[in-house]
Biopython code that builds the backbone (N, CA, C, O; Angstrom):
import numpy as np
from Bio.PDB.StructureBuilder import StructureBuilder

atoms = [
    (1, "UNK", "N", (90.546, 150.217, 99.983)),
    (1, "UNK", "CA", (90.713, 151.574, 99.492)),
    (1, "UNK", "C", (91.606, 152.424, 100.401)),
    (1, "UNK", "O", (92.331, 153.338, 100.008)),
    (2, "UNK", "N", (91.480, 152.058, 101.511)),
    (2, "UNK", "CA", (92.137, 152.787, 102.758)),
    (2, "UNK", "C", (93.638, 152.974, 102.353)),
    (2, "UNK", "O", (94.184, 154.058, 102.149)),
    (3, "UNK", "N", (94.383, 151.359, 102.246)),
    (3, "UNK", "CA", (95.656, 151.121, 101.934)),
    (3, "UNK", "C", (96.117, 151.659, 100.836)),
    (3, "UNK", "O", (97.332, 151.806, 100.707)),
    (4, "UNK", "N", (95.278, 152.029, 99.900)),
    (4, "UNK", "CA", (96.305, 152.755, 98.633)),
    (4, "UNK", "C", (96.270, 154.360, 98.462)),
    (4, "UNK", "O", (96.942, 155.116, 97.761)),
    (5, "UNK", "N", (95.116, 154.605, 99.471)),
    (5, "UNK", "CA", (95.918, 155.734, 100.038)),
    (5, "UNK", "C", (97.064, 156.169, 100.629)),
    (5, "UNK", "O", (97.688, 157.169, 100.273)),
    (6, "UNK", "N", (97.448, 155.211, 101.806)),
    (6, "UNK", "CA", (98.275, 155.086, 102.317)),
    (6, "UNK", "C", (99.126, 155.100, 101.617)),
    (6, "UNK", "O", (99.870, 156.079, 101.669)),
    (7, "UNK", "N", (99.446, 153.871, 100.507)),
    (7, "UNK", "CA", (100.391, 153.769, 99.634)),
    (7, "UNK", "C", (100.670, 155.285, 99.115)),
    (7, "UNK", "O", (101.745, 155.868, 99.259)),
    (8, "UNK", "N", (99.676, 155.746, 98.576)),
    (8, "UNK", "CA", (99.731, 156.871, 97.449)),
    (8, "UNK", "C", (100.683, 158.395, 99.039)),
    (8, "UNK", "O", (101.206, 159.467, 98.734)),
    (9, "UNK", "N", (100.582, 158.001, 100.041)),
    (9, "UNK", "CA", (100.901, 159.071, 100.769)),
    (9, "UNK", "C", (102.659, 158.876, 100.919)),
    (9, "UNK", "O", (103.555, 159.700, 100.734)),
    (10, "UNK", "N", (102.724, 157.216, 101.391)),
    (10, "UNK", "CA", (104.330, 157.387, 101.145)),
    (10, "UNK", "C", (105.115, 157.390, 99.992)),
    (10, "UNK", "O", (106.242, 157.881, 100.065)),
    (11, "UNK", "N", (104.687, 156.896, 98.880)),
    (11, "UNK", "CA", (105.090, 157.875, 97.292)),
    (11, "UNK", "C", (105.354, 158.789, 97.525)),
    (11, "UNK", "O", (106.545, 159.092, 97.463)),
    (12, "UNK", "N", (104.690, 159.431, 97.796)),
    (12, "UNK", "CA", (104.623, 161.226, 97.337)),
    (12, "UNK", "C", (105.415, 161.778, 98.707)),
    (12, "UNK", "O", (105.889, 162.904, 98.558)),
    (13, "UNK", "N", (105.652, 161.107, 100.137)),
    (13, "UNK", "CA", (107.003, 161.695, 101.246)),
    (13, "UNK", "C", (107.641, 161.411, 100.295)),
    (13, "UNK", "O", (107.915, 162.302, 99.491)),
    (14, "UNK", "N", (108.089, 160.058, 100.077)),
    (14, "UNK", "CA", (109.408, 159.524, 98.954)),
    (14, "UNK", "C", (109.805, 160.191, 98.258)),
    (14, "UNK", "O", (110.920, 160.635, 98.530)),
    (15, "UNK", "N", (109.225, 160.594, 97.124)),
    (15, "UNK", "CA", (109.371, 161.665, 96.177)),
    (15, "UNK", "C", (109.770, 163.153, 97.144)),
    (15, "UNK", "O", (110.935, 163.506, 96.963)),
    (16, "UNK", "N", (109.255, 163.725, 97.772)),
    (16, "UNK", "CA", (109.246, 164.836, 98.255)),
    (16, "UNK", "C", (110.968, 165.061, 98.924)),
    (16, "UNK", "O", (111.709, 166.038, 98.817)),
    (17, "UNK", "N", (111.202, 163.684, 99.649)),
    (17, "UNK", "CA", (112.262, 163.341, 100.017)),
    (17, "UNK", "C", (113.628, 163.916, 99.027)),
    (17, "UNK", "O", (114.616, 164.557, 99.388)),
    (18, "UNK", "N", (113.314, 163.504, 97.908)),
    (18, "UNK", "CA", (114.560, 163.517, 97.025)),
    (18, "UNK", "C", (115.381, 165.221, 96.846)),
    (18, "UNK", "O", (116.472, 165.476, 96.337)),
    (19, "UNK", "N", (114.489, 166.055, 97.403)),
    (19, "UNK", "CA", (115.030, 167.217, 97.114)),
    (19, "UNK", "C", (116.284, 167.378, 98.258)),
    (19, "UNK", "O", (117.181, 168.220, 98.202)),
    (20, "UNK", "N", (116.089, 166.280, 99.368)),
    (20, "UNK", "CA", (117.147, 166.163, 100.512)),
    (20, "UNK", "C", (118.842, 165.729, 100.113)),
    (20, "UNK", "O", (119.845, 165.930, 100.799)),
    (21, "UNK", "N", (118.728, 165.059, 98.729)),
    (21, "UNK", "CA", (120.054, 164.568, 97.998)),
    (21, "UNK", "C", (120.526, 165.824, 97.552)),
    (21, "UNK", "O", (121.691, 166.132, 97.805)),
    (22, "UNK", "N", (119.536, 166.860, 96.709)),
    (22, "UNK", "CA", (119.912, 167.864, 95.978)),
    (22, "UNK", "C", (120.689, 168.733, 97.461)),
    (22, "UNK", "O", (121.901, 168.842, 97.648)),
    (23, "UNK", "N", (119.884, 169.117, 98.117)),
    (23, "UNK", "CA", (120.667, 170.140, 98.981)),
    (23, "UNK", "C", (121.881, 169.231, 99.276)),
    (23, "UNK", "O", (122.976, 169.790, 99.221)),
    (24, "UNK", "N", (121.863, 168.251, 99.503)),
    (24, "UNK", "CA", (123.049, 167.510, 100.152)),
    (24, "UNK", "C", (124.543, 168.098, 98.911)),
    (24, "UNK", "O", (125.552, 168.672, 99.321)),
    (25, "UNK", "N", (124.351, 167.850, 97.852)),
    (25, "UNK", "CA", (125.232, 167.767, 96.893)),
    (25, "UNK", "C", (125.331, 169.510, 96.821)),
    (25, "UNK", "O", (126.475, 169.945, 96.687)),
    (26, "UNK", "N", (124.425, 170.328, 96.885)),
    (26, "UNK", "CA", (124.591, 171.911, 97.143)),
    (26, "UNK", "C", (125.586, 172.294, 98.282)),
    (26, "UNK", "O", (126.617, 172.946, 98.112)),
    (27, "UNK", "N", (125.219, 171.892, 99.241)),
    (27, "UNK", "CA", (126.129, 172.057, 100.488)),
    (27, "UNK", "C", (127.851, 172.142, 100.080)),
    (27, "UNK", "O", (128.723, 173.009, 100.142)),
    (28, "UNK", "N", (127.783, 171.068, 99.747)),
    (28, "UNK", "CA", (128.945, 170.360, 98.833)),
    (28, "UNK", "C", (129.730, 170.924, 97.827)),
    (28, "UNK", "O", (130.959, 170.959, 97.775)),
    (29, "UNK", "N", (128.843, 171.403, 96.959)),
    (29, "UNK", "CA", (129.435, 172.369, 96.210)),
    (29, "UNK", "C", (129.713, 173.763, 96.886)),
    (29, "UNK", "O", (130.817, 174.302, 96.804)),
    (30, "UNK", "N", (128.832, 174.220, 97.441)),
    (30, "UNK", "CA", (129.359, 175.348, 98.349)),
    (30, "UNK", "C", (130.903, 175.770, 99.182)),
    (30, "UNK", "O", (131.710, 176.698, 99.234)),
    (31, "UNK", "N", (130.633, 174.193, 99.851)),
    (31, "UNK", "CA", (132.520, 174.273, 100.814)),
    (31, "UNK", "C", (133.101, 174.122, 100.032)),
    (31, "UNK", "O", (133.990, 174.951, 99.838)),
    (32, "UNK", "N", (132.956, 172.927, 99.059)),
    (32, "UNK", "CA", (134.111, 172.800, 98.013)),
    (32, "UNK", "C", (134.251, 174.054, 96.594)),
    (32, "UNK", "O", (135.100, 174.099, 95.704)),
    (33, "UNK", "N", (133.326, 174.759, 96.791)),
    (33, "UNK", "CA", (133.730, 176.204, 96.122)),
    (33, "UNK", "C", (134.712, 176.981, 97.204)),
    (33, "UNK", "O", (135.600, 177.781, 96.913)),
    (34, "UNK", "N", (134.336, 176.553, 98.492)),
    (34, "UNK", "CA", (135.396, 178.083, 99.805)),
    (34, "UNK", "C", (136.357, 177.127, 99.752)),
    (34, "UNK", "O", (137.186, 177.543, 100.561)),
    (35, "UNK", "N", (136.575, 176.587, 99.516)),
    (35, "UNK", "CA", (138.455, 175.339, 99.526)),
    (35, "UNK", "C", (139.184, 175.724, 98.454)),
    (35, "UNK", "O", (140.374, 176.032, 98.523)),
    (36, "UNK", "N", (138.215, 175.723, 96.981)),
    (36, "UNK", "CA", (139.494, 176.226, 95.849)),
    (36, "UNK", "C", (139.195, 177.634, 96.230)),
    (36, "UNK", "O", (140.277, 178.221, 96.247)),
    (37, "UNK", "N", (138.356, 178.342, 96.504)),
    (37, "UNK", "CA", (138.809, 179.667, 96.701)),
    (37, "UNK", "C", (139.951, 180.563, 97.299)),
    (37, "UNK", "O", (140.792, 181.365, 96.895)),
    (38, "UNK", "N", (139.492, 179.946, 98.590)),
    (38, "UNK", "CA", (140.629, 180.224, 99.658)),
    (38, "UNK", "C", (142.397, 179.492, 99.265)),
    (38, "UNK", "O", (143.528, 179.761, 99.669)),
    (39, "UNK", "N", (141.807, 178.451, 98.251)),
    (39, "UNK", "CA", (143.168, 177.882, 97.645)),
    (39, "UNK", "C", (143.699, 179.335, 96.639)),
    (39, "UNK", "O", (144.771, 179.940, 96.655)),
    (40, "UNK", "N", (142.951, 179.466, 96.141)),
    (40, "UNK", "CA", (143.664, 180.878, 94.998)),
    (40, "UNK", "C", (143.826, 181.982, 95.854)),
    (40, "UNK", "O", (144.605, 182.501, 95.055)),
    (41, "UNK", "N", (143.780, 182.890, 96.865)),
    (41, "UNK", "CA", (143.056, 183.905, 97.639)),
    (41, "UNK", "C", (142.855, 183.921, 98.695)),
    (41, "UNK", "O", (141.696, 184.013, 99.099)),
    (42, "UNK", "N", (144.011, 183.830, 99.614)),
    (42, "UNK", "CA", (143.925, 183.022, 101.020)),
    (42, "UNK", "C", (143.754, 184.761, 102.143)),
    (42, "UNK", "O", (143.587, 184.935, 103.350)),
    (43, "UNK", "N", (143.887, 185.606, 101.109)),
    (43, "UNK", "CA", (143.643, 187.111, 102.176)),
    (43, "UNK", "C", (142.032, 187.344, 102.357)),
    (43, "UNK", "O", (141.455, 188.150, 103.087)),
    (44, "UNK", "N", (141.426, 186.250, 101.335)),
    (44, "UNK", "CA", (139.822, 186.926, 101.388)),
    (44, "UNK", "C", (139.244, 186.062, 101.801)),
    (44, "UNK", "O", (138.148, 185.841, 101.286)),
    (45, "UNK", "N", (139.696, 185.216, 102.873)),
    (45, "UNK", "CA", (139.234, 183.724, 103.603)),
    (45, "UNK", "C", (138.165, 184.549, 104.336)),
    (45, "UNK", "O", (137.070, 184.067, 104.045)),
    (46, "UNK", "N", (138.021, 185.679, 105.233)),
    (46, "UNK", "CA", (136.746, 185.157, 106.231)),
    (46, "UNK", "C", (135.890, 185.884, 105.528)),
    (46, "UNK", "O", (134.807, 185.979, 106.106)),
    (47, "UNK", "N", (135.973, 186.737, 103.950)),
    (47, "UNK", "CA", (134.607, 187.103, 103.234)),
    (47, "UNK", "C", (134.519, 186.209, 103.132)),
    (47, "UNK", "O", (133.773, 185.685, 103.959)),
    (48, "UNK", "N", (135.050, 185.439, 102.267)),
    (48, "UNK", "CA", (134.751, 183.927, 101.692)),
    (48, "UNK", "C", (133.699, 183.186, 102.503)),
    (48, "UNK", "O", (132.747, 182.624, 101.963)),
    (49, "UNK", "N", (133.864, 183.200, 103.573)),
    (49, "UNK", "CA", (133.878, 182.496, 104.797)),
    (49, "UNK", "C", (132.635, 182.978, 104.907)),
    (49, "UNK", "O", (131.645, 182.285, 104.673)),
    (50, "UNK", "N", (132.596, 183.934, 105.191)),
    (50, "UNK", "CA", (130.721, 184.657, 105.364)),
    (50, "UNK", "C", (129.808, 184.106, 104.270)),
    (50, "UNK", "O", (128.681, 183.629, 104.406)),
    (51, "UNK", "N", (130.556, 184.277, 103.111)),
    (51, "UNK", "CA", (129.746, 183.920, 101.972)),
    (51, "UNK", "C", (129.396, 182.815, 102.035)),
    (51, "UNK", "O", (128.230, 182.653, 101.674)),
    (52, "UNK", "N", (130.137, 181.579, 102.483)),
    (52, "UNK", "CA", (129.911, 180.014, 102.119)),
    (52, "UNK", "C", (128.769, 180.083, 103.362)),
    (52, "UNK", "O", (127.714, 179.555, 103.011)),
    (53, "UNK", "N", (128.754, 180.499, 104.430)),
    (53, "UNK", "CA", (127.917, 180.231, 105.523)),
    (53, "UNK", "C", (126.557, 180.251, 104.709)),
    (53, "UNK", "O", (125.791, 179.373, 104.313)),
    (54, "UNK", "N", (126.589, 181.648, 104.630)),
    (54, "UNK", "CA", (125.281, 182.276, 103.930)),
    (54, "UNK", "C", (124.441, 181.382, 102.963)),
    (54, "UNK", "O", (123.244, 181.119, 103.075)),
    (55, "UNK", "N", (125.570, 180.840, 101.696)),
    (55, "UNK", "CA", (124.967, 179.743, 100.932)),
    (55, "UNK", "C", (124.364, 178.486, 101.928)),
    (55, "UNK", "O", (123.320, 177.857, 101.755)),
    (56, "UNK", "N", (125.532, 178.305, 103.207)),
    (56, "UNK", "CA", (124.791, 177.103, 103.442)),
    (56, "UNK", "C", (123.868, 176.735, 104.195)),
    (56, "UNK", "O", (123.336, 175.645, 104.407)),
    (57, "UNK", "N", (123.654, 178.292, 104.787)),
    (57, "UNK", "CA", (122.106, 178.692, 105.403)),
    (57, "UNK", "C", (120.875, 178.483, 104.222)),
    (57, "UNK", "O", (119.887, 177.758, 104.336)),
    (58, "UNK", "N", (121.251, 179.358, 103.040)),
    (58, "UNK", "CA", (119.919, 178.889, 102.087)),
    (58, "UNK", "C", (119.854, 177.832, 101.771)),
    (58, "UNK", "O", (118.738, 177.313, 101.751)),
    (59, "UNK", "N", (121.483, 176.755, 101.238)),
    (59, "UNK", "CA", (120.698, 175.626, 100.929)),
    (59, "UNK", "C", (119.775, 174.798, 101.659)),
    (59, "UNK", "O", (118.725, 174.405, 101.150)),
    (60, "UNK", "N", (120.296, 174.384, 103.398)),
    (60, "UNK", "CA", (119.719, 174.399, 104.044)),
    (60, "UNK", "C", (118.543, 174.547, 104.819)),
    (60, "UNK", "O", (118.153, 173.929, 105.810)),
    (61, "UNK", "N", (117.961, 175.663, 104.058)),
    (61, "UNK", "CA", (116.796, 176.026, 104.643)),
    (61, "UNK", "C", (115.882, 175.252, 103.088)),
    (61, "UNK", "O", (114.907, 174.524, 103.275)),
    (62, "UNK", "N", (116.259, 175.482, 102.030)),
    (62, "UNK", "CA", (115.422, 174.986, 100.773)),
    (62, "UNK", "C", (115.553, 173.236, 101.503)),
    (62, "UNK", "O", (114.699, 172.523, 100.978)),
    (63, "UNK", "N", (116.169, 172.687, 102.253)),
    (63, "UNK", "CA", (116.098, 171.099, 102.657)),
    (63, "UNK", "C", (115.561, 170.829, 103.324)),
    (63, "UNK", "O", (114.953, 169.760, 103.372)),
    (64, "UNK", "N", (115.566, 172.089, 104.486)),
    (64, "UNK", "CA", (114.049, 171.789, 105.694)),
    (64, "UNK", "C", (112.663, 171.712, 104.826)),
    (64, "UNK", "O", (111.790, 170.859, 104.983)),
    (65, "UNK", "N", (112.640, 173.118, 103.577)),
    (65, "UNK", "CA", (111.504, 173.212, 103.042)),
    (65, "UNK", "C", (110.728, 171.715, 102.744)),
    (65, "UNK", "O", (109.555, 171.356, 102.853)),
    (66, "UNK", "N", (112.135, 170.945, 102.258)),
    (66, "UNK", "CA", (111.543, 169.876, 101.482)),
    (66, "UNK", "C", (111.374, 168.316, 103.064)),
    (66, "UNK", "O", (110.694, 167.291, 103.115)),
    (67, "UNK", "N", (111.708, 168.526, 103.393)),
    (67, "UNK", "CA", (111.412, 167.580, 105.014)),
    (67, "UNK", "C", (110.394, 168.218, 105.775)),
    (67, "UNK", "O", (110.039, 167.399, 106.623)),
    (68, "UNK", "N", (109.696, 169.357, 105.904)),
    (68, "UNK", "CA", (108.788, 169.664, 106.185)),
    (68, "UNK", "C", (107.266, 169.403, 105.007)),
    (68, "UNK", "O", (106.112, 169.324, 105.427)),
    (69, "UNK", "N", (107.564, 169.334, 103.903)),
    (69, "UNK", "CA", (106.563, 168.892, 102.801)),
    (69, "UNK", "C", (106.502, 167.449, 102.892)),
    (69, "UNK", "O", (105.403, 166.941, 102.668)),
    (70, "UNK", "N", (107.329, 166.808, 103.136)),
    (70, "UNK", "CA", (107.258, 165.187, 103.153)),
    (70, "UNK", "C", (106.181, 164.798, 104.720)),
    (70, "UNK", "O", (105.418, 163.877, 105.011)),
    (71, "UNK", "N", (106.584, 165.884, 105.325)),
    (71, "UNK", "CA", (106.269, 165.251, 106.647)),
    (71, "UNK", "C", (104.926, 165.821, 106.978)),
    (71, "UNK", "O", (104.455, 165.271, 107.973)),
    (72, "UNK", "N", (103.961, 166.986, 106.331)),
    (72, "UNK", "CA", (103.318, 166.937, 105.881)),
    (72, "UNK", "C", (102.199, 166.570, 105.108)),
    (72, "UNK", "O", (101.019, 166.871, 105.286)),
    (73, "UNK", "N", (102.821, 165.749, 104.056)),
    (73, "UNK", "CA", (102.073, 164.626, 103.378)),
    (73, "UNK", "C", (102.048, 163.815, 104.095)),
    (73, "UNK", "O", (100.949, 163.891, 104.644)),
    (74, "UNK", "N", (102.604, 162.992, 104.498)),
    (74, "UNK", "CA", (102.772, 162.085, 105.726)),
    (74, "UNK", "C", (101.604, 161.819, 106.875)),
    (74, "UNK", "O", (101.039, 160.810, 107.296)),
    (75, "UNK", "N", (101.522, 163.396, 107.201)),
    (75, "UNK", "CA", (100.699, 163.377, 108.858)),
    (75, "UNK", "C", (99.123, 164.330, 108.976)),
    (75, "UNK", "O", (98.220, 164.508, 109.794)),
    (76, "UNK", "N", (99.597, 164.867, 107.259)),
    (76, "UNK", "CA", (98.672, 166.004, 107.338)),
    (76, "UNK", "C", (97.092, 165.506, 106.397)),
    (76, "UNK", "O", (95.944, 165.697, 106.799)),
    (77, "UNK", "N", (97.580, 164.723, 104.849)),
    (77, "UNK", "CA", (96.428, 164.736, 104.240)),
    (77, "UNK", "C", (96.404, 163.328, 104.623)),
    (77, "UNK", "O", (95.444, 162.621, 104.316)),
]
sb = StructureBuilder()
sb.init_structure("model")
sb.init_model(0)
sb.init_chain("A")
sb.init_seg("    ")
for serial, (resi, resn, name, xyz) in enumerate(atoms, 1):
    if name == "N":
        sb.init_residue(resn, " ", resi, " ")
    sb.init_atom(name, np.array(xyz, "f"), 0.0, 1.0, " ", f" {name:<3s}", serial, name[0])
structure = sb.get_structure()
């Protein structure tokens, strides 16, 4: 009985995990939104520039959210 707990705990990091692809591909879209930007609009590079940070502070932080829930399940229940 012990072991499929176990089992049932790294499922559910696993799963929890996957939200780490999503930010990955967010990030992503973010710079590659400040590249064509700054491609059309090269006078409004360091708003731009503030702005992309900013996004890639939140996505970022929504990716810790989800590596801190995995690691959690993991160590906690």
């Amino acid at each position: 009985m012990p072991y499929m707990l176990e089992g049932a705990k790294l499922i559910g990091a696993g799963c929890a995990t996957i939200a780490l692809a999503g930010a990955g591909a967010g990030i992503g879209i973010v710079f590659g939104s400040l590249i064509n930007s700054v491609a059309r609009n090269p006078s409004l590079t360091k708003q731009l520039f503030g702005y992309a940070i900013l996004g890639f502070a939140l996505t970022e932080a929504i990716a810790l959210f989800a590596l801190m829930m995995a690691f959690l399940i993991l160590f906690v229940f």
